[in-house]
PyMOL Python script that loads the backbone (N, CA, C, O; Angstrom):
from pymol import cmd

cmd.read_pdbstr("""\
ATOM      1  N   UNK A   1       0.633  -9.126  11.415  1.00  0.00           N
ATOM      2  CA  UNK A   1      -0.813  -9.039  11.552  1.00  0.00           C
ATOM      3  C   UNK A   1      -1.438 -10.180  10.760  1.00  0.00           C
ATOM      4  O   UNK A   1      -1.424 -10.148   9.529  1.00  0.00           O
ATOM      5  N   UNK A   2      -2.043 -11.293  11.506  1.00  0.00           N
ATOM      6  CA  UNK A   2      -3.051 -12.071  10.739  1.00  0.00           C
ATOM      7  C   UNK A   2      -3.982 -11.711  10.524  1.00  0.00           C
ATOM      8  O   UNK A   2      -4.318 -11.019  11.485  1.00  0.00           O
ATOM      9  N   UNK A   3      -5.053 -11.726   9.485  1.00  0.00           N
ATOM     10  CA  UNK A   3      -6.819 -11.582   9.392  1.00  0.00           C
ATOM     11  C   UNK A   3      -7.063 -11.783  10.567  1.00  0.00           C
ATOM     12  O   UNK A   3      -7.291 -10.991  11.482  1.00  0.00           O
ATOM     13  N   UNK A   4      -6.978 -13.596  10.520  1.00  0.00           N
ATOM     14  CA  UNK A   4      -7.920 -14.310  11.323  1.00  0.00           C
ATOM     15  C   UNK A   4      -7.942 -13.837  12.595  1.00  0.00           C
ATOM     16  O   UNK A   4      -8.985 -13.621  13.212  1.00  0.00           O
ATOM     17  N   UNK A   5      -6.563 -13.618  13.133  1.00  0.00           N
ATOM     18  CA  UNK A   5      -6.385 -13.575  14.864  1.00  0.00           C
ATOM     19  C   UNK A   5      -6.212 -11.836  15.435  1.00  0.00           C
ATOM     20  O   UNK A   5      -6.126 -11.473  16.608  1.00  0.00           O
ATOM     21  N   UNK A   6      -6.196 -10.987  14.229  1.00  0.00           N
ATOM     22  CA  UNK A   6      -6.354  -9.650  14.626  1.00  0.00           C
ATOM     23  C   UNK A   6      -7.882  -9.075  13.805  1.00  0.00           C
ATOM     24  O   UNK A   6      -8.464  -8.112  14.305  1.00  0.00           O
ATOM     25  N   UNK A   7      -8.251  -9.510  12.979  1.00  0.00           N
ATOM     26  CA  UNK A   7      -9.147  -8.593  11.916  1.00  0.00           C
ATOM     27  C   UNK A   7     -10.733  -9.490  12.268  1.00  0.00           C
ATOM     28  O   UNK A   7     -11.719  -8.836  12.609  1.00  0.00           O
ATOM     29  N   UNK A   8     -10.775 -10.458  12.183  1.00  0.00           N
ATOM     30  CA  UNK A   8     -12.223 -11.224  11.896  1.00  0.00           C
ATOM     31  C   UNK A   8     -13.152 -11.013  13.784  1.00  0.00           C
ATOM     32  O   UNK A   8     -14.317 -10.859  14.154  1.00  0.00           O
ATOM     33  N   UNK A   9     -11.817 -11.129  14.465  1.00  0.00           N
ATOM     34  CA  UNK A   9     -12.815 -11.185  16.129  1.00  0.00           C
ATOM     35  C   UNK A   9     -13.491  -9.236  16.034  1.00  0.00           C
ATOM     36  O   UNK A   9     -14.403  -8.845  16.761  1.00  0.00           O
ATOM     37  N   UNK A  10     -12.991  -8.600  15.310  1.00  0.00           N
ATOM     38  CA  UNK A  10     -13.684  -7.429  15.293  1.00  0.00           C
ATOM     39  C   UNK A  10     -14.844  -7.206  14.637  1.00  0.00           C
ATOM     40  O   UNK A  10     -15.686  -6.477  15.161  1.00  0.00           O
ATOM     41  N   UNK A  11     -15.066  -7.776  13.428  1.00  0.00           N
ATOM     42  CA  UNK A  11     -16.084  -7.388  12.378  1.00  0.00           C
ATOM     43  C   UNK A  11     -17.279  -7.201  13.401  1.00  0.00           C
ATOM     44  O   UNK A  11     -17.646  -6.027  13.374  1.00  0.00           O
ATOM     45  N   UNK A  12     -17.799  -7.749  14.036  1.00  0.00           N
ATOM     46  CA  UNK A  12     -18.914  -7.471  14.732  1.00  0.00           C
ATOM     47  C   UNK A  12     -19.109  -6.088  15.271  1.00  0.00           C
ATOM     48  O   UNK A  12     -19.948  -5.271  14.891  1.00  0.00           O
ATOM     49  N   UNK A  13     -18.133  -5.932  16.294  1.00  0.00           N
ATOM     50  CA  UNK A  13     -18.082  -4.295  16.761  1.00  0.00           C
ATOM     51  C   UNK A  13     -17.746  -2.953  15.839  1.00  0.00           C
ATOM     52  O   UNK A  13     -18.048  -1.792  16.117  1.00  0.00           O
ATOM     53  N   UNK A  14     -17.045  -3.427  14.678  1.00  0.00           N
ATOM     54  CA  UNK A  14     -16.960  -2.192  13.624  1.00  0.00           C
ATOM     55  C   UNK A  14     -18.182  -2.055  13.129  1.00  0.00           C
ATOM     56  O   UNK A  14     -18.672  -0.928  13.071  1.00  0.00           O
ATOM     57  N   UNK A  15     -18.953  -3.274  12.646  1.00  0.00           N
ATOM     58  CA  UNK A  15     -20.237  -3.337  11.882  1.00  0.00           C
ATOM     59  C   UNK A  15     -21.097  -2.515  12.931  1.00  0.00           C
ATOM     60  O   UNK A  15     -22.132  -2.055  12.447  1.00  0.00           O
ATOM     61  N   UNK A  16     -20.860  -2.220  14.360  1.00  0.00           N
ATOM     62  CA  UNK A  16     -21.883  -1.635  15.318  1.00  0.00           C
ATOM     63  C   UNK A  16     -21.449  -0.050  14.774  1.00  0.00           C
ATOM     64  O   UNK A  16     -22.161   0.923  14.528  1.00  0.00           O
ATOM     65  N   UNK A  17     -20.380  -0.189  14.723  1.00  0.00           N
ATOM     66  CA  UNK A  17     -19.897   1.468  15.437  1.00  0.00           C
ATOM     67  C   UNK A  17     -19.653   2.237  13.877  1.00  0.00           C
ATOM     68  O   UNK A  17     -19.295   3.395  13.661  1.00  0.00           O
ATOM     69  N   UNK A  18     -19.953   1.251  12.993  1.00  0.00           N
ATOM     70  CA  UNK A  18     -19.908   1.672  11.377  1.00  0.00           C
ATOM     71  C   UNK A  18     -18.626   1.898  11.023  1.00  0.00           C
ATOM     72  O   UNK A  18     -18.433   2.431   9.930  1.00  0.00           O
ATOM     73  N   UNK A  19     -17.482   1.540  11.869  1.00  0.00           N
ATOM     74  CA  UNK A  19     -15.890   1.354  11.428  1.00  0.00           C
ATOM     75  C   UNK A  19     -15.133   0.892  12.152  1.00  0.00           C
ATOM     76  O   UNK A  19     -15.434   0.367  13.224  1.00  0.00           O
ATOM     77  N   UNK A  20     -13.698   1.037  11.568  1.00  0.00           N
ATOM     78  CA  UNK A  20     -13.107  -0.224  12.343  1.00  0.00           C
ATOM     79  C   UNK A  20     -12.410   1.033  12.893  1.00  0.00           C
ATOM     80  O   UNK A  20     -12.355   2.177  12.442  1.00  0.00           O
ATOM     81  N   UNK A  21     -11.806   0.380  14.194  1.00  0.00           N
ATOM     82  CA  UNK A  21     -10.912   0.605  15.149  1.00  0.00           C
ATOM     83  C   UNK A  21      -9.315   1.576  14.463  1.00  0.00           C
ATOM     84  O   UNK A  21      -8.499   0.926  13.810  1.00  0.00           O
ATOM     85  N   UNK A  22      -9.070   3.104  14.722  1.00  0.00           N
ATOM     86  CA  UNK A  22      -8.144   3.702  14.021  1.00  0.00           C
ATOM     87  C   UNK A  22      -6.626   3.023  13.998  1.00  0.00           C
ATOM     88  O   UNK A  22      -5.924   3.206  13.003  1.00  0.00           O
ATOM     89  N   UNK A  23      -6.125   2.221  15.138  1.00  0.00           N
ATOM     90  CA  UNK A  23      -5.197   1.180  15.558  1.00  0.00           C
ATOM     91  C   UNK A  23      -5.221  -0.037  14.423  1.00  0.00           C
ATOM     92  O   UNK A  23      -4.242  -0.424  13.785  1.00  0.00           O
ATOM     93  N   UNK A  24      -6.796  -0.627  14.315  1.00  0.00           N
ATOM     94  CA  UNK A  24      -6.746  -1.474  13.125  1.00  0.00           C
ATOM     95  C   UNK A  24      -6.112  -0.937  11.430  1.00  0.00           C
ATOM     96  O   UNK A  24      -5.750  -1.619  10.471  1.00  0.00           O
ATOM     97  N   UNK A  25      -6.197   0.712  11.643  1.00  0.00           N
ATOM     98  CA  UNK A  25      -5.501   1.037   9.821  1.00  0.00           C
ATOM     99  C   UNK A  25      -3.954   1.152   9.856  1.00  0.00           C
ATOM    100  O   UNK A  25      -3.162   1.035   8.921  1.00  0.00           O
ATOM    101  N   UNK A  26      -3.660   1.478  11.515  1.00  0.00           N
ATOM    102  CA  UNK A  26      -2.296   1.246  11.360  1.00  0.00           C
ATOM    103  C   UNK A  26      -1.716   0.359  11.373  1.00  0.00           C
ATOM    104  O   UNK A  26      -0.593   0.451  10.875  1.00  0.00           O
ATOM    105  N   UNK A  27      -2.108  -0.858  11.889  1.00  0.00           N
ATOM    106  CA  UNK A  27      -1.716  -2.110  11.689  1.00  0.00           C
ATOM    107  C   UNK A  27      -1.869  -2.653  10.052  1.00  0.00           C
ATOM    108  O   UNK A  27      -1.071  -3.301   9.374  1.00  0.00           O
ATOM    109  N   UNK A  28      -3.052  -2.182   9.757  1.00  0.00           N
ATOM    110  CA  UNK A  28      -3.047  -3.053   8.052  1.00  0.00           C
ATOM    111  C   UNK A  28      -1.698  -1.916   7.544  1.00  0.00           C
ATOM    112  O   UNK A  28      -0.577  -2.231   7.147  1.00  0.00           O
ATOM    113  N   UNK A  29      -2.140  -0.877   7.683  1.00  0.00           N
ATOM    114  CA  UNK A  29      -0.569  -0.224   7.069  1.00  0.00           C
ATOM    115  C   UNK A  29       1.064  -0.104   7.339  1.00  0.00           C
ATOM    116  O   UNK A  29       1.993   0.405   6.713  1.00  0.00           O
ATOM    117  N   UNK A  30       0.987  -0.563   8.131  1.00  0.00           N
ATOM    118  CA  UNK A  30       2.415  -1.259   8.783  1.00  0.00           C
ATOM    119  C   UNK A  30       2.662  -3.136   8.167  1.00  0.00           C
ATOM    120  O   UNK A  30       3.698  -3.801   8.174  1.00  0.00           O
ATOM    121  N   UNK A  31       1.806  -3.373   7.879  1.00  0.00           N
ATOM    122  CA  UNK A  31       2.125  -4.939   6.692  1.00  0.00           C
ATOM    123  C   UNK A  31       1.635  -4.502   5.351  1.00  0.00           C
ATOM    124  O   UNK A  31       0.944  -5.276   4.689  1.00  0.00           O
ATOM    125  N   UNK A  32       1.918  -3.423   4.946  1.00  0.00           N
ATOM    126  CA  UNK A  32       1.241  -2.786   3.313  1.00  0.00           C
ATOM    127  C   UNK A  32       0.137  -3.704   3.022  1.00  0.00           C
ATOM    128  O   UNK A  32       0.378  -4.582   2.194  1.00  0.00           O
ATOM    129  N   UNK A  33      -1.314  -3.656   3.678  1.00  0.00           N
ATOM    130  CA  UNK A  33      -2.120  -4.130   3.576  1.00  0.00           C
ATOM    131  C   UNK A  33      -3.267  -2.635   3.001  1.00  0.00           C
ATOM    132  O   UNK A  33      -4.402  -2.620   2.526  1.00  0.00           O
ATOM    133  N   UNK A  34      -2.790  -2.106   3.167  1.00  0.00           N
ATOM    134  CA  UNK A  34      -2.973  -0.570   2.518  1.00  0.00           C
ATOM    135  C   UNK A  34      -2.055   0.016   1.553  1.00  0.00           C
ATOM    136  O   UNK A  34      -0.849   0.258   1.608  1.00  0.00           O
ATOM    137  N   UNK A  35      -3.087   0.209   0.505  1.00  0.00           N
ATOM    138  CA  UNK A  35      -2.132   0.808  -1.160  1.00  0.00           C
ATOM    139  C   UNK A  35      -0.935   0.164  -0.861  1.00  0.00           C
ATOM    140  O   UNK A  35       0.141   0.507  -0.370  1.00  0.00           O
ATOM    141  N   UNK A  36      -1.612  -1.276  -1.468  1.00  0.00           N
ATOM    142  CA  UNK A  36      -0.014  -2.214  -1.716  1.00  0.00           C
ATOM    143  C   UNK A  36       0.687  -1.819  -3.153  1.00  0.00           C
ATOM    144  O   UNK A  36       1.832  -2.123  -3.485  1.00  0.00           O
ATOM    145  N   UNK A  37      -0.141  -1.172  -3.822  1.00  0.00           N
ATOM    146  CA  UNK A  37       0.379  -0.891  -5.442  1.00  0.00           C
ATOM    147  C   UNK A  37       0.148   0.246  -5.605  1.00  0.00           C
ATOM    148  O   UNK A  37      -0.571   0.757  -6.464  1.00  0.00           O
ATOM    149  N   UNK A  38       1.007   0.945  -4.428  1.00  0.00           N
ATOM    150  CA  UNK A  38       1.469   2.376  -4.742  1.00  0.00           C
ATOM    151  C   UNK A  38       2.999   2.324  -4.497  1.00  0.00           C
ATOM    152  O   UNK A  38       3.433   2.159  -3.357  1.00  0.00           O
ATOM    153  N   UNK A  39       3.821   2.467  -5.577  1.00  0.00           N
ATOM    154  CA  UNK A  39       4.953   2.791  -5.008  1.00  0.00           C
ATOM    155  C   UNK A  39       5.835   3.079  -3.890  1.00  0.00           C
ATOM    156  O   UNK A  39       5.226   3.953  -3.273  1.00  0.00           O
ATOM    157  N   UNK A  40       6.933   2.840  -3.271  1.00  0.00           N
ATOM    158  CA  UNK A  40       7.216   2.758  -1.854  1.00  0.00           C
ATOM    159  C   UNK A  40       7.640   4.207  -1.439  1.00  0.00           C
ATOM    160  O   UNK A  40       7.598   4.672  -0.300  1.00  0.00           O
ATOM    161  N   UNK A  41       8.112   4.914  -2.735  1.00  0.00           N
ATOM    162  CA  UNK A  41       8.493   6.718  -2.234  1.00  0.00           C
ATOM    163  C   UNK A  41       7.226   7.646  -2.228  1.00  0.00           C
ATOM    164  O   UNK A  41       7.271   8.873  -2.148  1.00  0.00           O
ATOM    165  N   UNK A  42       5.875   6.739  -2.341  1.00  0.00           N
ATOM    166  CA  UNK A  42       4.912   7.826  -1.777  1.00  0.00           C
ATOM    167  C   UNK A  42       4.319   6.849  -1.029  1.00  0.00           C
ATOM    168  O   UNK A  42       3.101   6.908  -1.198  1.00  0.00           O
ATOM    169  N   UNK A  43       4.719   5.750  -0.083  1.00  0.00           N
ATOM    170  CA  UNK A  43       3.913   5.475   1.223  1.00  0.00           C
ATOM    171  C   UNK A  43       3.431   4.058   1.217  1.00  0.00           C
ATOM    172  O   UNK A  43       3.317   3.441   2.276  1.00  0.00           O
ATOM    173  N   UNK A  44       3.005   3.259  -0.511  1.00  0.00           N
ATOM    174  CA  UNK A  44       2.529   2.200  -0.502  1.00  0.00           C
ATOM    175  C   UNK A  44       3.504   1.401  -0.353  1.00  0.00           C
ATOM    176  O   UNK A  44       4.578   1.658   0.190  1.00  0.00           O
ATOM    177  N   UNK A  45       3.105   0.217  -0.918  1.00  0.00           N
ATOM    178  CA  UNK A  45       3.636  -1.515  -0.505  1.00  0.00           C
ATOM    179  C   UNK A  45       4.385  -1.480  -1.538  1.00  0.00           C
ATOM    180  O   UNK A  45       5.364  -2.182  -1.283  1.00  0.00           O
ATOM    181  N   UNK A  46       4.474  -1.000  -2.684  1.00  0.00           N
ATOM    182  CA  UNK A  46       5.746  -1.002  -3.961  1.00  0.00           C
ATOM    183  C   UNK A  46       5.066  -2.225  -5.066  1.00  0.00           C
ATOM    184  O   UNK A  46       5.735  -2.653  -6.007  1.00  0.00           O
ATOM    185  N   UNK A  47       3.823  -2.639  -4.819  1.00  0.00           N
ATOM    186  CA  UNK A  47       3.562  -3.893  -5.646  1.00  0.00           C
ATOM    187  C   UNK A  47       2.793  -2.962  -7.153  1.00  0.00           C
ATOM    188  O   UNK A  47       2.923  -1.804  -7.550  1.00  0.00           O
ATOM    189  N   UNK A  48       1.923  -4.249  -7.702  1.00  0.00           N
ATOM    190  CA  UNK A  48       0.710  -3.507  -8.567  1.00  0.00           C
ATOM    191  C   UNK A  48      -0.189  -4.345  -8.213  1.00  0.00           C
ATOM    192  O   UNK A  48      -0.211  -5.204  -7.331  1.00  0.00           O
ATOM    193  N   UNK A  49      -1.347  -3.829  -9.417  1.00  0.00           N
ATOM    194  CA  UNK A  49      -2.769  -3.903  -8.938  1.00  0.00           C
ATOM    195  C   UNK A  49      -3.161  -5.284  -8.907  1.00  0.00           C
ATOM    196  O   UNK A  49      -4.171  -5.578  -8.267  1.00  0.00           O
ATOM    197  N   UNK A  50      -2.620  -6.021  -9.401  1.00  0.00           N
ATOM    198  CA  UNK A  50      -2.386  -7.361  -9.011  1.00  0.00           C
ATOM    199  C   UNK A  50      -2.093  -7.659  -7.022  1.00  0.00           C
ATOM    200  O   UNK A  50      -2.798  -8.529  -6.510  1.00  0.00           O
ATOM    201  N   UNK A  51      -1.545  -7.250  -6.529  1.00  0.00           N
ATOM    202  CA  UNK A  51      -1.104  -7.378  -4.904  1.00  0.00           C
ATOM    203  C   UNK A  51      -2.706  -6.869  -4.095  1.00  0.00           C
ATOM    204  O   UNK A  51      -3.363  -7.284  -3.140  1.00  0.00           O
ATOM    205  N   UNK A  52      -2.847  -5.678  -5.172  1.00  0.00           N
ATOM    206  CA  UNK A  52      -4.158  -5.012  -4.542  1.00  0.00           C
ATOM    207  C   UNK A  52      -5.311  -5.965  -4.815  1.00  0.00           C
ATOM    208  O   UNK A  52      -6.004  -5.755  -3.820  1.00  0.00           O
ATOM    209  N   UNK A  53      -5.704  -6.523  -5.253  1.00  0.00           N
ATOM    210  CA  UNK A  53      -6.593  -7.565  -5.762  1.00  0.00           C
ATOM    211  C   UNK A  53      -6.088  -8.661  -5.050  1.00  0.00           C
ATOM    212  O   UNK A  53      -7.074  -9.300  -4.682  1.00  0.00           O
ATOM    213  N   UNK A  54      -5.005  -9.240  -4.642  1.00  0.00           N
ATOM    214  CA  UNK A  54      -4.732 -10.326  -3.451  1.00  0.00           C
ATOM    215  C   UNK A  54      -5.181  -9.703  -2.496  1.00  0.00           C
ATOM    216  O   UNK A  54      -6.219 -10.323  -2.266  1.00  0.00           O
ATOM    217  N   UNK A  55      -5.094  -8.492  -1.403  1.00  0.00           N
ATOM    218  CA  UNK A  55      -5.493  -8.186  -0.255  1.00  0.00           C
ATOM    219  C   UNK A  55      -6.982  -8.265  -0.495  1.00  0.00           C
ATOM    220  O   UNK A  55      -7.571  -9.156   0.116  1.00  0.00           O
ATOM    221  N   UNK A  56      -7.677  -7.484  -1.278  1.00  0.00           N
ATOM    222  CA  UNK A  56      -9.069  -7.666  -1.292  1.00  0.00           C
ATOM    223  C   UNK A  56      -9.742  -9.009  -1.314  1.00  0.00           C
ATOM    224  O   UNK A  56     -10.886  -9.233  -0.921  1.00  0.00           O
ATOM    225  N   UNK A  57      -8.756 -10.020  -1.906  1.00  0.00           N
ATOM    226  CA  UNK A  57      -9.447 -11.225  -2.459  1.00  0.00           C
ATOM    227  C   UNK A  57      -9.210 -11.857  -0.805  1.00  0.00           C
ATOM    228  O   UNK A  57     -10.187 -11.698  -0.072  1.00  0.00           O
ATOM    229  N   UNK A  58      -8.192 -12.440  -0.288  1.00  0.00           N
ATOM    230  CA  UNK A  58      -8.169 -12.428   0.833  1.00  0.00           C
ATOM    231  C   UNK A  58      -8.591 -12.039   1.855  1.00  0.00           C
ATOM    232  O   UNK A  58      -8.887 -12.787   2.787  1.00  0.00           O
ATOM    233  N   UNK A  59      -8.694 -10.807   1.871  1.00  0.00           N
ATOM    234  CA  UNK A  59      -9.446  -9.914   3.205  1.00  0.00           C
ATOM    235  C   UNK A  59     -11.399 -10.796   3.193  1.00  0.00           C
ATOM    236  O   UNK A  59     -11.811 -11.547   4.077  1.00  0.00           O
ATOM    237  N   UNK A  60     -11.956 -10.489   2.316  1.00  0.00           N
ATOM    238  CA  UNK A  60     -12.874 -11.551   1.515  1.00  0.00           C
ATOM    239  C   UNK A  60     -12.515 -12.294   1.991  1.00  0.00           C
ATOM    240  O   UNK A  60     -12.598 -12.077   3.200  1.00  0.00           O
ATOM    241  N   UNK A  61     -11.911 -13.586   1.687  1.00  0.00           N
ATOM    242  CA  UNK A  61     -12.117 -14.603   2.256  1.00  0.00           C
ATOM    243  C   UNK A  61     -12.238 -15.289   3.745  1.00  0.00           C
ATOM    244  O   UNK A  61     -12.947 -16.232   4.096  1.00  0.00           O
ATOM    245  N   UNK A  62     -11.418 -14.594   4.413  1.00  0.00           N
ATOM    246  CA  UNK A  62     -11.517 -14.602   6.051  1.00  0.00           C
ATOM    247  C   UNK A  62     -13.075 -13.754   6.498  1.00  0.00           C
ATOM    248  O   UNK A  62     -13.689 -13.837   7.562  1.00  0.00           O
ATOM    249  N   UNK A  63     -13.279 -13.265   5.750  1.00  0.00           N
ATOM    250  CA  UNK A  63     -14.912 -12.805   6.231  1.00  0.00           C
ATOM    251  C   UNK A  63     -14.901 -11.178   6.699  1.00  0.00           C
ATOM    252  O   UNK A  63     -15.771 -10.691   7.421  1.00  0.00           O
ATOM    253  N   UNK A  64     -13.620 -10.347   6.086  1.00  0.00           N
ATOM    254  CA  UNK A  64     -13.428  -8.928   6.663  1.00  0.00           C
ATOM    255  C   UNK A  64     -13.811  -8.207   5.962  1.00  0.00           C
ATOM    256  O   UNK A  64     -13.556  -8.345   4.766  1.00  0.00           O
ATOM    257  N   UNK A  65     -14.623  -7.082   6.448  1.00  0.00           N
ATOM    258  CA  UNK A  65     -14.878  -6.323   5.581  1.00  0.00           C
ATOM    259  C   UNK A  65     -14.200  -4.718   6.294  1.00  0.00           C
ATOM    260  O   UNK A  65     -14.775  -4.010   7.121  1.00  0.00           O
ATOM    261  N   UNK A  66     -12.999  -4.505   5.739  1.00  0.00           N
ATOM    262  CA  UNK A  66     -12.328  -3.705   6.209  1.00  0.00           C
ATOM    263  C   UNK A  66     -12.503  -2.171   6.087  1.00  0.00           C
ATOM    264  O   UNK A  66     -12.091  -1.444   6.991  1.00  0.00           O
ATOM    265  N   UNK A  67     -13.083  -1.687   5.027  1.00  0.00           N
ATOM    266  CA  UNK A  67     -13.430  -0.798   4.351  1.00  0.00           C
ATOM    267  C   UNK A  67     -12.671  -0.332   3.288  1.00  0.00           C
ATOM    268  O   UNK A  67     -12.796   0.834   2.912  1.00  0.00           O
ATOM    269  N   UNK A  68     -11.728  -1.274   2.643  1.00  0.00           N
ATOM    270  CA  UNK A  68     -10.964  -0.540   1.514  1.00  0.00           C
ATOM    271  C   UNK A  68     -11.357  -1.469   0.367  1.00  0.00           C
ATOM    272  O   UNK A  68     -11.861  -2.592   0.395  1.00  0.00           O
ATOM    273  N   UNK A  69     -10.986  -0.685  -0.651  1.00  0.00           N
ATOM    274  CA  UNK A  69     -11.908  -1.682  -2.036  1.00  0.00           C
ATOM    275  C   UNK A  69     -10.988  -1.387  -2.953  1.00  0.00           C
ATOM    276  O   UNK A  69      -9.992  -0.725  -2.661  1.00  0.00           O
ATOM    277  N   UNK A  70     -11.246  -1.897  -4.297  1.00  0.00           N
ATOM    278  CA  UNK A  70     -10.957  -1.916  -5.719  1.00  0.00           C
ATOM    279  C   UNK A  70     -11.341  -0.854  -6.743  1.00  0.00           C
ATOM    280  O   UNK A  70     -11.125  -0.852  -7.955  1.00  0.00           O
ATOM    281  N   UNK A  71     -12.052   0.185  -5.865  1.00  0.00           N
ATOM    282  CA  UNK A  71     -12.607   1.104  -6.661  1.00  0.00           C
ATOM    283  C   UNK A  71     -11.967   2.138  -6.951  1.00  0.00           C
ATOM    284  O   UNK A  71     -12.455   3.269  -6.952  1.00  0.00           O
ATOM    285  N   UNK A  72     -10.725   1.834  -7.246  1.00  0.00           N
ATOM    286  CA  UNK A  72      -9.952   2.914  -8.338  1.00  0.00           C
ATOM    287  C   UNK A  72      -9.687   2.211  -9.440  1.00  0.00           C
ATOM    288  O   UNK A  72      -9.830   1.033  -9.766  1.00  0.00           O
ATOM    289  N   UNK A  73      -8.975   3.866 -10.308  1.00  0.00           N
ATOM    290  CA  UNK A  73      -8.752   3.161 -11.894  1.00  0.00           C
ATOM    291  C   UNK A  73      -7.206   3.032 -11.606  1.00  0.00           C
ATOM    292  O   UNK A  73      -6.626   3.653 -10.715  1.00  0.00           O
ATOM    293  N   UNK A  74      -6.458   1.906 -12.709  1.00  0.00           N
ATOM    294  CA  UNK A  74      -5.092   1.923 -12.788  1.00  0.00           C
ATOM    295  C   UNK A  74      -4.306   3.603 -12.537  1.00  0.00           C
ATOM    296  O   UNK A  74      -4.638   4.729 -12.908  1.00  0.00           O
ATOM    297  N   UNK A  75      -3.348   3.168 -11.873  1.00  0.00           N
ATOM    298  CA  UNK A  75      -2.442   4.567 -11.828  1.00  0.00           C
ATOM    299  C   UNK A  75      -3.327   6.008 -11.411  1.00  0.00           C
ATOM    300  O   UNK A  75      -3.002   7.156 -11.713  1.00  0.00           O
ATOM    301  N   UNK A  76      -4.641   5.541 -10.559  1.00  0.00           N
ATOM    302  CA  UNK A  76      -5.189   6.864  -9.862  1.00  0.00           C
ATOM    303  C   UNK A  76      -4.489   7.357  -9.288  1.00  0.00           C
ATOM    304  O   UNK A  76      -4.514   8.562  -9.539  1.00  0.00           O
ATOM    305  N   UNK A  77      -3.419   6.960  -8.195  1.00  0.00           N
ATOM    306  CA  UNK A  77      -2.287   6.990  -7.183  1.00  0.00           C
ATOM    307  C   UNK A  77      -1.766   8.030  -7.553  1.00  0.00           C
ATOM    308  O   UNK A  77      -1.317   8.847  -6.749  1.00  0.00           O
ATOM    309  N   UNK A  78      -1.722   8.229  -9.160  1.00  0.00           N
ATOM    310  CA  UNK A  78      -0.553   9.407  -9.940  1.00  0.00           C
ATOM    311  C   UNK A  78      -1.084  10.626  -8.968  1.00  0.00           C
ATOM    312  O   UNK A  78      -0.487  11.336  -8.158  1.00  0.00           O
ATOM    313  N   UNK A  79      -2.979  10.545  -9.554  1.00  0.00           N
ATOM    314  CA  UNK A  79      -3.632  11.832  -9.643  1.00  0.00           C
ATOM    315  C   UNK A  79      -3.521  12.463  -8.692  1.00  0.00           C
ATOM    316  O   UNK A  79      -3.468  13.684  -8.839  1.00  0.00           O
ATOM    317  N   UNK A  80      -3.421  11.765  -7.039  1.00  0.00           N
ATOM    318  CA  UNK A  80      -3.430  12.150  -6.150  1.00  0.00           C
ATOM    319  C   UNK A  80      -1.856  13.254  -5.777  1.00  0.00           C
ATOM    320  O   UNK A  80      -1.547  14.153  -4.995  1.00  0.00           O
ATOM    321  N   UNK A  81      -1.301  12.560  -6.773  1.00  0.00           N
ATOM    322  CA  UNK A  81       0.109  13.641  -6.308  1.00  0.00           C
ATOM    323  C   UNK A  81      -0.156  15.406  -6.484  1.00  0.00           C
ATOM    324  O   UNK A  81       0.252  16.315  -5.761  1.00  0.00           O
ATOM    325  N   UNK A  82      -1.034  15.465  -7.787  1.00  0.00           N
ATOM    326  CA  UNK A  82      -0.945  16.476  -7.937  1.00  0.00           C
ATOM    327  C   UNK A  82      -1.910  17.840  -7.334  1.00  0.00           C
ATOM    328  O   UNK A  82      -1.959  18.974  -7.811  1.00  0.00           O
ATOM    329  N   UNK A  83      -2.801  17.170  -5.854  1.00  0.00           N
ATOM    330  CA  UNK A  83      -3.316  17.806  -5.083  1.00  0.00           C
ATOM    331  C   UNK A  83      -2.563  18.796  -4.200  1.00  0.00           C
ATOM    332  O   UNK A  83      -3.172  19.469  -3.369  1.00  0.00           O
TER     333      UNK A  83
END
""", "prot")
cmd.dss("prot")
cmd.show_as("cartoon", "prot")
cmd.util.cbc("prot")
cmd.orient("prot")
């Protein structure tokens, strides 16, 4: 999956429909473009918050606004286990 040639020709029609395409999250999550710095035995990319801060910084730069952000704290990922 590139930005440019899968992610940027959309921004227009998500920005209509107020989201992106459900096909577009499986694709970012099939290249751990989703919770890259969650460990790989609960689902993420196996990196840290460093990797997560490259996708955002990147996604940014091609002009996407995908809907995923930076707005967790270190090691939130834990908290979620214990739901």
């Amino acid at each position: 999956m590139c930005c440019i040639e899968e992610l940027v020709p959309q921004q227009t029609q998500w920005r209509e429909q107020g989201r992106a395409e459900p096909d577009a999250w499986l694709k970012a999550g099939a290249v751990f473009m989703l919770l890259p710095d969650v460990p790989h035995e609960y689902g993420g990319g196996g990196g840290t918050f460093a990797h997560q801060a490259v996708v955002i910084e990147e996604l940014a730069r091609a002009g996407v606004h995908f809907g995923s952000s930076v707005a967790k704290g270190a090691r939130s990922w834990e908290s979620l286990l214990w739901w």
